[in-house]
Steps between C-alpha positions, in 0.01 A plus 500: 500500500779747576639408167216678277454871619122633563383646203390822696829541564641500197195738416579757780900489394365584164255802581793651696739497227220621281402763764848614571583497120191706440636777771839484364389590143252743609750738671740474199191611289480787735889573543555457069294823390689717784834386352429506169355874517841581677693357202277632227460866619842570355401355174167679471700849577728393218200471271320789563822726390451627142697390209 
């Protein structure tokens, strides 16, 4: 019996990974458009100068 785990086990293992994962990808959603903006405000200033 100890041999084969409980399959709500394996379940909960699986919905914390999923949770965490979830979390993890969320707050580098919410980090990317901050750094991004920081990198492309040179780039739009470098645009907007006429030709």
């Amino acid at each position: 019996m100890s041999q084969n785990p409980k399959p709500y086990n394996e379940k909960a293992e699986r919905e914390a990974r999923l949770a965490q994962a979830l979390r993890t990808n969320l707050r580098r959603r919410k980090a990317a458009p901050a750094a991004a903006a920081k990198l492309e405000a040179p780039a739009e200033t470098d645009d907007s100068l006429p030709d």
